[in-house]
PAKOLPA-750671 format. One record per residue (C-alpha): y, x, z; residue in three letters; residue number from 1. Coordinates in nm, 4 decimals. Example, Ala and Ser with C-alpha at 12.3 -4.5 7.8 and 13.67 -1.06 7.14 Angstrom:
# PAKOLPA-750671
+----------+----------+----------+-----+-----+
|        y |        x |        z |  aa |   i |
+----------+----------+----------+-----+-----+
|  -0.4500 |   1.2300 |   0.7800 | ALA |   1 |
|  -0.1060 |   1.3670 |   0.7140 | SER |   2 |
+----------+----------+----------+-----+-----+
This chain:
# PAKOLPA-750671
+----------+----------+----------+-----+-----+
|        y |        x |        z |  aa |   i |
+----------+----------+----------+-----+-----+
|   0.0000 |   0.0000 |   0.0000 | UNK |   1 |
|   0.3632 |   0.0946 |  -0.1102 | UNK |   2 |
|   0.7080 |   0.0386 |  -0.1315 | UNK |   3 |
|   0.6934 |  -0.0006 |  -0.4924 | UNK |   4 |
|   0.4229 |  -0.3078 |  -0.4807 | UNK |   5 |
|   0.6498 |  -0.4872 |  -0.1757 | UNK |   6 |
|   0.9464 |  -0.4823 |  -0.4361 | UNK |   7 |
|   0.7470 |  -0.5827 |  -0.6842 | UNK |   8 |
|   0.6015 |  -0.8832 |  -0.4985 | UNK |   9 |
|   0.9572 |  -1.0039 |  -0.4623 | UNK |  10 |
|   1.0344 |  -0.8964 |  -0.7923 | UNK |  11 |
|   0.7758 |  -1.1562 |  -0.9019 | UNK |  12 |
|   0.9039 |  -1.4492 |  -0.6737 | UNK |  13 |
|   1.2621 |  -1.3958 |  -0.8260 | UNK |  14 |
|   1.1485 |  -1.4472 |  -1.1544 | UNK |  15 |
|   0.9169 |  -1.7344 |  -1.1021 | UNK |  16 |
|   0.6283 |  -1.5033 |  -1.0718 | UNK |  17 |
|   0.7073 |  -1.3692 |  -1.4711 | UNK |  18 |
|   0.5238 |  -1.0247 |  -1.5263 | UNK |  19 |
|   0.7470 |  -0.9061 |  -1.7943 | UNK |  20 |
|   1.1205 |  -0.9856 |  -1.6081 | UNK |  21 |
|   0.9696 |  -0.8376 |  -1.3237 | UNK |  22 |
|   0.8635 |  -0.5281 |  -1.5124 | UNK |  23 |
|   1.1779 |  -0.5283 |  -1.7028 | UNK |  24 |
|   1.3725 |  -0.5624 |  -1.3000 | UNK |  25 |
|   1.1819 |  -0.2389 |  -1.2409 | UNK |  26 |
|   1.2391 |  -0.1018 |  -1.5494 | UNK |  27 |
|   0.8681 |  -0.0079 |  -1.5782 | UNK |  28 |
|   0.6253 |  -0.1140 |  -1.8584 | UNK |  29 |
|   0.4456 |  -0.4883 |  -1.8592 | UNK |  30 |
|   0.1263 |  -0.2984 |  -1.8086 | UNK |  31 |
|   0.1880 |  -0.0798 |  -1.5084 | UNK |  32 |
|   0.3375 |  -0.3669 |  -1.2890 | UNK |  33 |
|  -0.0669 |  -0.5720 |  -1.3575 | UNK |  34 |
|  -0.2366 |  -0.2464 |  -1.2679 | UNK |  35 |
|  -0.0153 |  -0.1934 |  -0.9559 | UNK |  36 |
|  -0.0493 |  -0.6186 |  -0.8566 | UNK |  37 |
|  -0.4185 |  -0.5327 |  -0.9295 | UNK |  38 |
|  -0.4655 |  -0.2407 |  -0.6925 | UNK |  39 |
|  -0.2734 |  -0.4368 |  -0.3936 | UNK |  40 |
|  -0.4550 |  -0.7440 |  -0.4561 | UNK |  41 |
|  -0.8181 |  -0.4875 |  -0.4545 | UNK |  42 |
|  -0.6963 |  -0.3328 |  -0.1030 | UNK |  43 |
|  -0.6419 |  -0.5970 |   0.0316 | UNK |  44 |
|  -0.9285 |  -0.8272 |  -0.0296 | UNK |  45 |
|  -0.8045 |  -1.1123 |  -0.2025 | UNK |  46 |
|  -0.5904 |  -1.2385 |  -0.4523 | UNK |  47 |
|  -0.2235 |  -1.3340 |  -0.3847 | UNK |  48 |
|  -0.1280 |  -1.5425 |  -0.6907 | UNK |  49 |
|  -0.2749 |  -1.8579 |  -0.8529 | UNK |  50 |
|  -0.3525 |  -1.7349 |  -1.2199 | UNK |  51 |
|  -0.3797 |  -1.9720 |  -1.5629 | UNK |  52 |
|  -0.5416 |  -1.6807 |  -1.7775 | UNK |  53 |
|  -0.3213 |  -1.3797 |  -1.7911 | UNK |  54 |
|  -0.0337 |  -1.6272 |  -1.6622 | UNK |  55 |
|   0.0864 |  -1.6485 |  -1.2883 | UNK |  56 |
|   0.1690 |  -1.9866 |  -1.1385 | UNK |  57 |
|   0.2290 |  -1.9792 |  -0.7708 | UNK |  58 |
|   0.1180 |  -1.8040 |  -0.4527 | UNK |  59 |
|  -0.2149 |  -1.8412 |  -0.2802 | UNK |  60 |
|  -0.1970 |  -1.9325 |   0.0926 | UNK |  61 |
|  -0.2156 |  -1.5499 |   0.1722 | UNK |  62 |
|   0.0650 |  -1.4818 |  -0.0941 | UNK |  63 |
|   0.2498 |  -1.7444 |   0.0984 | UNK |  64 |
|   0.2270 |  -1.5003 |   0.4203 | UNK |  65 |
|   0.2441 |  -1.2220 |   0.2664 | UNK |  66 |
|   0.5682 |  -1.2788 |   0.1098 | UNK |  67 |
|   0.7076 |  -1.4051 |   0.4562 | UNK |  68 |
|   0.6535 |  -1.0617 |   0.5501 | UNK |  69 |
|   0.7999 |  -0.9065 |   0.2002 | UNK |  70 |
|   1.0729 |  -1.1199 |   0.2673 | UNK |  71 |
|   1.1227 |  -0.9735 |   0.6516 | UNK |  72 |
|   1.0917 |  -0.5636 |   0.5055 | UNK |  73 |
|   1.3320 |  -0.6264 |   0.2416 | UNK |  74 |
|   1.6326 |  -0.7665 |   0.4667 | UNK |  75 |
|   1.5379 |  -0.4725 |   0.6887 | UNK |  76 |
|   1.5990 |  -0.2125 |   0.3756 | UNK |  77 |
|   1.8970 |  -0.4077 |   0.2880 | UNK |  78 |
|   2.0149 |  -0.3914 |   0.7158 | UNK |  79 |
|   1.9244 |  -0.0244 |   0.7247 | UNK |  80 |
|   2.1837 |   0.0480 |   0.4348 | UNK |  81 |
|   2.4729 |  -0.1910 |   0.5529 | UNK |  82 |
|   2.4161 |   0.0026 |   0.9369 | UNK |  83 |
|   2.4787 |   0.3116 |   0.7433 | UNK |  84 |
|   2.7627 |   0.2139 |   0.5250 | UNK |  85 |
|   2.9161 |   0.0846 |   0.8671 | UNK |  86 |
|   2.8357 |   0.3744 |   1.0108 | UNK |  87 |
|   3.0251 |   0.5793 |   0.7649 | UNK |  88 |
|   3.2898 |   0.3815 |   0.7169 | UNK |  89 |
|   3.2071 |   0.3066 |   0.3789 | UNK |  90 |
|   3.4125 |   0.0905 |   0.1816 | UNK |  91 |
|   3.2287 |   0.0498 |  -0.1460 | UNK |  92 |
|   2.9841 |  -0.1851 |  -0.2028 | UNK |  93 |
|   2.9430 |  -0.5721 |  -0.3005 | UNK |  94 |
|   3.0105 |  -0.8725 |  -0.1134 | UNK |  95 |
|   2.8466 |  -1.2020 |  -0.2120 | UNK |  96 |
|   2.9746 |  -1.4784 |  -0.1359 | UNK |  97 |
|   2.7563 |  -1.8720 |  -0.2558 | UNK |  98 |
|   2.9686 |  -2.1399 |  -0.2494 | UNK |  99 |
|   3.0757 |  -2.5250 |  -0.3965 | UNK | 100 |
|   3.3560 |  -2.5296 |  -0.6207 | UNK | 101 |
|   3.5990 |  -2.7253 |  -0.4004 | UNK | 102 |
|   3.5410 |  -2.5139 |  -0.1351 | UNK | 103 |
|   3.6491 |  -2.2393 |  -0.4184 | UNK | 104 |
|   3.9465 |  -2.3779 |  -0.5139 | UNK | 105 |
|   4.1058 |  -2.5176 |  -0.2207 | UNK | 106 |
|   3.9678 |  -2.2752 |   0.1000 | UNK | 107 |
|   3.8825 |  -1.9096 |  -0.0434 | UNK | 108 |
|   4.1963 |  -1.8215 |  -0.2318 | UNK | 109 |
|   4.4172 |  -1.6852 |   0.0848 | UNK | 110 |
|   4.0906 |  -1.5394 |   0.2985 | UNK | 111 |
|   3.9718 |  -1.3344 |  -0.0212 | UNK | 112 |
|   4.3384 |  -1.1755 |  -0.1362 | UNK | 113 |
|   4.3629 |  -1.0863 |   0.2339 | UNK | 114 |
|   4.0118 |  -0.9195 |   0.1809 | UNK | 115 |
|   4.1094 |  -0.7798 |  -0.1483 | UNK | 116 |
|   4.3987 |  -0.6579 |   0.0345 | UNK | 117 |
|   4.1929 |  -0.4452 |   0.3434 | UNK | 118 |
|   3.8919 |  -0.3994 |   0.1193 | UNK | 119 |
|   3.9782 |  -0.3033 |  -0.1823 | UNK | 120 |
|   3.6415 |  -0.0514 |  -0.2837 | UNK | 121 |
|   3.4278 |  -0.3777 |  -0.2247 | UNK | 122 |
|   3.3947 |  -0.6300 |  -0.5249 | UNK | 123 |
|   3.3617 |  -0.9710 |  -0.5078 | UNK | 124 |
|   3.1125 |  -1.1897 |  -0.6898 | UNK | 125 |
|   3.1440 |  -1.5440 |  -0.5969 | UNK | 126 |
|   2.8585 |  -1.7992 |  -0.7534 | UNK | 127 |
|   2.9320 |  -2.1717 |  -0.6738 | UNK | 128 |
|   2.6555 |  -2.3677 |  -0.7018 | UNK | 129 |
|   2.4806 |  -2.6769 |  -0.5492 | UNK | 130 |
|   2.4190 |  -2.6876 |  -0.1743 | UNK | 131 |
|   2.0702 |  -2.6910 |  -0.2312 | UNK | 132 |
|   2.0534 |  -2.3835 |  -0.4472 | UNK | 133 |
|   2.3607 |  -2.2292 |  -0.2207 | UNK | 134 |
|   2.0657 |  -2.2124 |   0.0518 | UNK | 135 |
|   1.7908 |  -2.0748 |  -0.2167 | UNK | 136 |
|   2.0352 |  -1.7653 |  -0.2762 | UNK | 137 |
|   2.0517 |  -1.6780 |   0.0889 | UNK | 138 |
|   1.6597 |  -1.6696 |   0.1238 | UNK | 139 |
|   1.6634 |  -1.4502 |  -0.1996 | UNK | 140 |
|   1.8791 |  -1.2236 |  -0.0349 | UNK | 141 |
|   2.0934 |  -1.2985 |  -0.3874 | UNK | 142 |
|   2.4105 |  -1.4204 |  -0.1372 | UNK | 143 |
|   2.5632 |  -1.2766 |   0.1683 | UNK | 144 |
|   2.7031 |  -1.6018 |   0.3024 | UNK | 145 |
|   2.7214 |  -1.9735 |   0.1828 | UNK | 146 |
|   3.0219 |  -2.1738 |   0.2302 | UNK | 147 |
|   2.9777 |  -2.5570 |   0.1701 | UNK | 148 |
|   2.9320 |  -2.8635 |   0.3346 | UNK | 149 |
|   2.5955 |  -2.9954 |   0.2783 | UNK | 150 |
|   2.2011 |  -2.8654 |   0.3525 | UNK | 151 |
|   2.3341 |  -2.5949 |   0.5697 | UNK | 152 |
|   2.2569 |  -2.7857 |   0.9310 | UNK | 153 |
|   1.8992 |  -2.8141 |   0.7610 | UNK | 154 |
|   1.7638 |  -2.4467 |   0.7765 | UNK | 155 |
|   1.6520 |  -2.3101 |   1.1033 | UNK | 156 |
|   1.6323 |  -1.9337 |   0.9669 | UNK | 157 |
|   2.0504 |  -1.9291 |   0.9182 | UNK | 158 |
|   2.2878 |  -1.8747 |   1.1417 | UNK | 159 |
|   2.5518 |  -2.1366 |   1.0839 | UNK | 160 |
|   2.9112 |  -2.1435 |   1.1665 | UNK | 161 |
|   3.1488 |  -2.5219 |   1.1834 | UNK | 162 |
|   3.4361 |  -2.3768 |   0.9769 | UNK | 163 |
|   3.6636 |  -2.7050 |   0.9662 | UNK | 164 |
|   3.6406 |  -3.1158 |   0.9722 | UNK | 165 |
|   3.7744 |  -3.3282 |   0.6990 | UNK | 166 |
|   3.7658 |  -3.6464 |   0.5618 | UNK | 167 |
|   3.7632 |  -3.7815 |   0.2626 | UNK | 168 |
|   4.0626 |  -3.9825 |   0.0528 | UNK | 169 |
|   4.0709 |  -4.2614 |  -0.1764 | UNK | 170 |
|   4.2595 |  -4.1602 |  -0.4997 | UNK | 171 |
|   4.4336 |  -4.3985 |  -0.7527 | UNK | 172 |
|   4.6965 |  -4.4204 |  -0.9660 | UNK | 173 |
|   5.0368 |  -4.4942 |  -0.8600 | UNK | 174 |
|   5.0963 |  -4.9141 |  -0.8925 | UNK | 175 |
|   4.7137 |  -4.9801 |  -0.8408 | UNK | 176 |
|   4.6167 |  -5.3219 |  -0.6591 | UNK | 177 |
|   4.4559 |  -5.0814 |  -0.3524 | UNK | 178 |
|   4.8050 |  -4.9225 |  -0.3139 | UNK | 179 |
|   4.9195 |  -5.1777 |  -0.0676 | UNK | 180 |
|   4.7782 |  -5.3388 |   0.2646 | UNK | 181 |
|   4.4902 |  -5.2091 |   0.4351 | UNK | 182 |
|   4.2759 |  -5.0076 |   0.2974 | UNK | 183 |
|   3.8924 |  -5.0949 |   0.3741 | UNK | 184 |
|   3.5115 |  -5.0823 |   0.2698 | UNK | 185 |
|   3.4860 |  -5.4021 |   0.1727 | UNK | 186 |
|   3.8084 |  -5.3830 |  -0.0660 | UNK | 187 |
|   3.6417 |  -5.0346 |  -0.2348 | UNK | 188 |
|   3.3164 |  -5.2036 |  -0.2705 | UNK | 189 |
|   3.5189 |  -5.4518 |  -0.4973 | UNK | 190 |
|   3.6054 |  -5.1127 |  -0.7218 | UNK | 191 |
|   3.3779 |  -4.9168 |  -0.9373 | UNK | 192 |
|   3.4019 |  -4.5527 |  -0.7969 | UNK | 193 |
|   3.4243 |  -4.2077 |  -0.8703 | UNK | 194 |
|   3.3008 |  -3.9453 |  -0.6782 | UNK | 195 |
|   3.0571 |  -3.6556 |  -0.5936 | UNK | 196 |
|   2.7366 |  -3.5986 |  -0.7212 | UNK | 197 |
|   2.4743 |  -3.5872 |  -0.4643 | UNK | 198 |
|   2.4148 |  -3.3044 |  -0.2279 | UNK | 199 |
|   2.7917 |  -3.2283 |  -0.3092 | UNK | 200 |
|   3.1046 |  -3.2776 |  -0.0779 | UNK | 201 |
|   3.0107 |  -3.5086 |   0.2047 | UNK | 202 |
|   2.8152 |  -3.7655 |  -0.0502 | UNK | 203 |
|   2.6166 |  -3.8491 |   0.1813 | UNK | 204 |
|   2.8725 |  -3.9631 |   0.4156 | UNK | 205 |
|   3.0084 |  -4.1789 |   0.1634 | UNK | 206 |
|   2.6884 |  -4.3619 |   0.1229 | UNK | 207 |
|   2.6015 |  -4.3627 |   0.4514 | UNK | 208 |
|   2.9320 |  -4.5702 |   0.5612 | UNK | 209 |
|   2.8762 |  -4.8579 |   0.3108 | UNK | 210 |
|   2.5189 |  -4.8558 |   0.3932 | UNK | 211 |
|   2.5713 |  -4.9341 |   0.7345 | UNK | 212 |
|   2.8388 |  -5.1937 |   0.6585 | UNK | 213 |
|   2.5683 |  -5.3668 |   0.4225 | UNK | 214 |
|   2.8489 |  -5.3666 |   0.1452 | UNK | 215 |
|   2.7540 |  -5.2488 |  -0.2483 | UNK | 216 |
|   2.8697 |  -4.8601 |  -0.3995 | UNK | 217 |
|   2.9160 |  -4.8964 |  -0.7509 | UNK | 218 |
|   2.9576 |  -4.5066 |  -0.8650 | UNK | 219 |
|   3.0800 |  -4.5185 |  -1.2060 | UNK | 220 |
|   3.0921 |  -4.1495 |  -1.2396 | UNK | 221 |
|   2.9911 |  -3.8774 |  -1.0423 | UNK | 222 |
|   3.0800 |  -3.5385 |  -1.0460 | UNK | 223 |
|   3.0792 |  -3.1841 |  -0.8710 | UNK | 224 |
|   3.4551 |  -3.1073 |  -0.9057 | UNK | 225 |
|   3.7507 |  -3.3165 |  -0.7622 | UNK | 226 |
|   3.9213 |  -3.2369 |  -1.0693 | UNK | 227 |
|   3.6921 |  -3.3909 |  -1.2952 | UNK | 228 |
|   3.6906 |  -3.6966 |  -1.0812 | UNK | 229 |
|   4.0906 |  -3.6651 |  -1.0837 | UNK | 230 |
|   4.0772 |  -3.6507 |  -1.4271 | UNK | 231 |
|   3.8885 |  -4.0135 |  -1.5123 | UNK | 232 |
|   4.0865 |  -4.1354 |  -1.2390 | UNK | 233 |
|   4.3618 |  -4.0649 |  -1.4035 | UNK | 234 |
|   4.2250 |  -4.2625 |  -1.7501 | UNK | 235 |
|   4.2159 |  -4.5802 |  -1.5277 | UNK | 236 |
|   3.7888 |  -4.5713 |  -1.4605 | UNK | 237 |
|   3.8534 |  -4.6979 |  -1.1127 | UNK | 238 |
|   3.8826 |  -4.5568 |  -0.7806 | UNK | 239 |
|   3.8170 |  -4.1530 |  -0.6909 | UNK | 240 |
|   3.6541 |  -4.0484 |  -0.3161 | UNK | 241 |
|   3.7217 |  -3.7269 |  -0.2585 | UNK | 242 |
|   3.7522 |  -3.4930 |  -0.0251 | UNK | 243 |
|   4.1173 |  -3.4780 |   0.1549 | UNK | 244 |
|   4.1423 |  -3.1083 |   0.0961 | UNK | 245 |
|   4.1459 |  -3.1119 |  -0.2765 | UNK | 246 |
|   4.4077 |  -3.3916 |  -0.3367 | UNK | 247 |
|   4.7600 |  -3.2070 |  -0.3796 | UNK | 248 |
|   5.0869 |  -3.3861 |  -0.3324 | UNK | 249 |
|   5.2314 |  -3.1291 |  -0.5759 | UNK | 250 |
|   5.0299 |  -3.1347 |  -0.8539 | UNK | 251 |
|   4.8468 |  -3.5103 |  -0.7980 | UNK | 252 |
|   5.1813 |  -3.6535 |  -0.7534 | UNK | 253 |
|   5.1096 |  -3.9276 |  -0.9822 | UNK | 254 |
|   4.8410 |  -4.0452 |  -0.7931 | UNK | 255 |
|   4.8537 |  -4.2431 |  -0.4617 | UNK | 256 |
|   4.5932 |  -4.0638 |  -0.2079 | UNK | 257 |
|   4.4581 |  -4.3143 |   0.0746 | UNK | 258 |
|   4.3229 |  -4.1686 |   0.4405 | UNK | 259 |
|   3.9894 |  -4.3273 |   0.4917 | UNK | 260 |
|   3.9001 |  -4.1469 |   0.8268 | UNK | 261 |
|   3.7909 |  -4.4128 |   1.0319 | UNK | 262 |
|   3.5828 |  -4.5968 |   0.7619 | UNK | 263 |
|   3.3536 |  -4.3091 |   0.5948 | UNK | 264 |
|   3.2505 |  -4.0236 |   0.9072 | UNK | 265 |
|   3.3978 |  -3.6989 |   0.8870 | UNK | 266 |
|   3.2124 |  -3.4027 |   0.7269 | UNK | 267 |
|   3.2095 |  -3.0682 |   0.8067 | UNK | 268 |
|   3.2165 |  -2.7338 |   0.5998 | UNK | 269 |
|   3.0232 |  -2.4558 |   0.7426 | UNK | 270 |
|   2.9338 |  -2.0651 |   0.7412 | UNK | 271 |
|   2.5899 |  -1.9517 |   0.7120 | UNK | 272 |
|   2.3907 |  -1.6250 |   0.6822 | UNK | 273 |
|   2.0418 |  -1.5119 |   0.7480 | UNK | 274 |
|   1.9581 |  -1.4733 |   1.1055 | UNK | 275 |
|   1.7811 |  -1.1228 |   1.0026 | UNK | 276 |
|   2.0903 |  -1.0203 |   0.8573 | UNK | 277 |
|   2.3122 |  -0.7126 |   0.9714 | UNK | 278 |
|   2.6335 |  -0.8420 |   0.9613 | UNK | 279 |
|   2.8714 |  -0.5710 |   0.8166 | UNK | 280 |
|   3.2292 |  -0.5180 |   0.9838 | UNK | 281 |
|   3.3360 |  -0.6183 |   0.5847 | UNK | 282 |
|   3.1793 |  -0.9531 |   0.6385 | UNK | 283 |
|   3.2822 |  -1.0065 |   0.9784 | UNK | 284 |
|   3.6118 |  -0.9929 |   0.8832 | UNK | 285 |
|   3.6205 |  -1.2182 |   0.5833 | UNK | 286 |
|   3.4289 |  -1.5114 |   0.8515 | UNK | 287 |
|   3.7287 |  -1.4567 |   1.0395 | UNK | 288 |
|   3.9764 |  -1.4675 |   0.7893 | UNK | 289 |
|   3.8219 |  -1.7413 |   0.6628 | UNK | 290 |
|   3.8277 |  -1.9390 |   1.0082 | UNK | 291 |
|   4.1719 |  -1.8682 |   1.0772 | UNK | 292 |
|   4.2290 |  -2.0120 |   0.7086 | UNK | 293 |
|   4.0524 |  -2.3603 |   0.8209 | UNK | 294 |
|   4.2113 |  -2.3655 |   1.1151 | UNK | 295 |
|   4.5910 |  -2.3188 |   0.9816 | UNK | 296 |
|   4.5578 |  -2.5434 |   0.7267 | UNK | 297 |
|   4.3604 |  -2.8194 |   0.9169 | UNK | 298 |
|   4.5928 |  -2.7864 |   1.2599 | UNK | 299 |
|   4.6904 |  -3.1183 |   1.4036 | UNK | 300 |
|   5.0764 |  -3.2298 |   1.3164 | UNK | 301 |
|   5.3335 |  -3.1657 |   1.5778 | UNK | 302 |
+----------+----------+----------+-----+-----+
C-alpha cells in the first residue's frame, strides 16, 4: 500500500469512478492506474469497486469504508500543508470559497476586497452553485467554506457558523393592486408568484408558511437569481419573493418591495467547513470579515 493508490482512490471518486480522467488527473497512462487499482485490490483481499466489464460503477461496501478513511488521510495531507504555510507565514496559495449567487452578489463583495486587500498572494476562486452541491464540494475537499442558506444545518461532519437572519420581501411593480393595505398570505395566494428554485434562498420557508396556513402557492417561475426573478417581475408575470437582501432601493426603484417578516419565518445564511479541517489564519480572517459584514449591514435601526 501507497500514497499513490490512496490518491488514486479519490482520484476515481472525483471522476465518477472514470479510469481514464483519473489517469489523465495523475497524469499517468490508462494502463498503469488498472495495474496499480489491481495490486491494492490483490493486497488487500477483495475488490473495492462494482465492475460492468472493464467499466467501474460504484463502490463495494469495503470501498465504501475504505474511502471514509481515504477521505480522513487526504484532509490530513491537505492540514499538514496549511500548518506549514501558517507556520511560515506564507501568503500564497488558493482560497475556495462555494457559495449561492445571491449570497455572491449582495454579501461577499466588501469581505473579499478587504481580503484582497491583506492577502493579496492568495487567489480567489469562488464557484456558486446549489446548496446541495455547495455541501458535495466541501466533502470533496474541492471548497474551503460554503456560504448559503440551505442544507448546511443537515451535515453533522461541518462545522457551521449562523452568519445573519433575513427575511424575505414581496416585490412588484410600482401601482400594483398589492401596493396598498395589508399585505398577507391569503392576498399572495390570490397572485401567481415568482421566486426561488428549490433548495435555493429560504424556498423552503416560503412553502412552509402557506402550507401551514392551508392556502395555495402558484409559482409561475422559479429561479436561482433575484435578478432573474426581478426581471419577469418587471414584464408584469406577477408577484416576486425574494430575499430582503437582494432588493435595492437604488437600482429596484421602480419596484415597490413589501416586508413579509411575520408571515413567511426567517431564514438564516450560514458558514460551514469540514470539522477535520485546519483552519488557516487566511480563512479565519475572511469568517470574520465576513461576520462583521452581516452584522453591519443587518444591525437593528436606531
Amino acid at each position: 500500500m501507497n500514497l499513490n493508490q490512496l490518491e488514486l482512490l479519490r482520484n476515481l471518486q472525483e471522476t465518477d469512478y472514470n479510469l481514464s480522467k483519473a489517469a489523465e488527473k495523475m497524469h499517468v497512462v490508462q494502463s498503469a492506474v488498472s495495474r496499480q487499482l489491481q495490486l491494492f485490490e490483490a493486497e488487500l483481499g477483495s475488490p473495492l469497486f462494482i465492475r460492468q466489464g472493464k467499466k467501474l460503477t460504484g463502490l463495494t461496501p469495503l470501498g465504501e469504508k475504505i474511502m471514509e478513511e481515504v477521505d480522513l488521510i487526504n484532509q490530513a495531507k491537505k492540514n499538514i500543508q496549511l500548518i506549514a504555510d501558517d507556520f511560515l507565514d506564507n501568503s500564497h496559495g488558493t482560497f475556495r470559497i462555494a457559495t449561492t449567487h445571491t449570497q455572491a452578489k449582495y454579501l461577499l463583495p466588501g469581505p473579499i476586497a478587504r481580503f484582497r486587500r491583506k492577502y493579496p498572494g492568495i487567489k480567489i476562486y469562488m464557484v456558486q452553485s446549489s446548496p446541495d452541491n455547495l455541501v458535495n464540494l466541501l466533502h470533496r475537499h474541492q471548497a474551503d467554506i460554503a456560504i448559503c442558506t440551505e442544507k448546511l444545518a443537515d451535515d453533522d461532519k461541518l462545522v457551521v457558523k449562523p452568519c445573519y437572519e433575513w427575511h424575505h420581501v414581496a416585490i412588484m411593480p410600482v401601482g400594483h393592486r398589492l401596493a396598498d393595505g395589508d399585505i398577507s398570505l391569503q392576498r399572495l395566494s390570490a397572485e401567481p408568484i415568482l421566486t426561488y428554485s428549490p433548495g435555493f434562498t429560504g424556498r423552503s420557508a416560503i412553502e412552509k408558511a402557506f402550507q401551514n396556513a392551508h392556502l395555495p402557492l402558484d409559482i409561475t417561475l422559479a429561479a436561482a437569481d433575484s435578478d432573474v426573478i426581478k426581471t419577469y417581475v418587471r414584464l408584469g408575470m406577477g408577484v416576486g419573493i425574494i430575499a430582503g437582501t437582494s432588493y435595492e432601493p437604488g437600482q429596484d426603484s421602480d419596484l415597490l418591495a413589501r416586508d413579509l417578516a411575520g408571515l413567511i419565518p426567517s431564514s438564516t445564511t450560514k458558514i460551514a467547513y469540514l470539522k477535520q479541517l485546519y483552519v488557516p489564519n487566511y480563512c479565519r480572517y475572511f469568517i470574520d470579515e465576513l461576520l462583521a459584514e452581516a452584522a453591519a449591514k443587518h444591525a437593528p435601526a436606531g
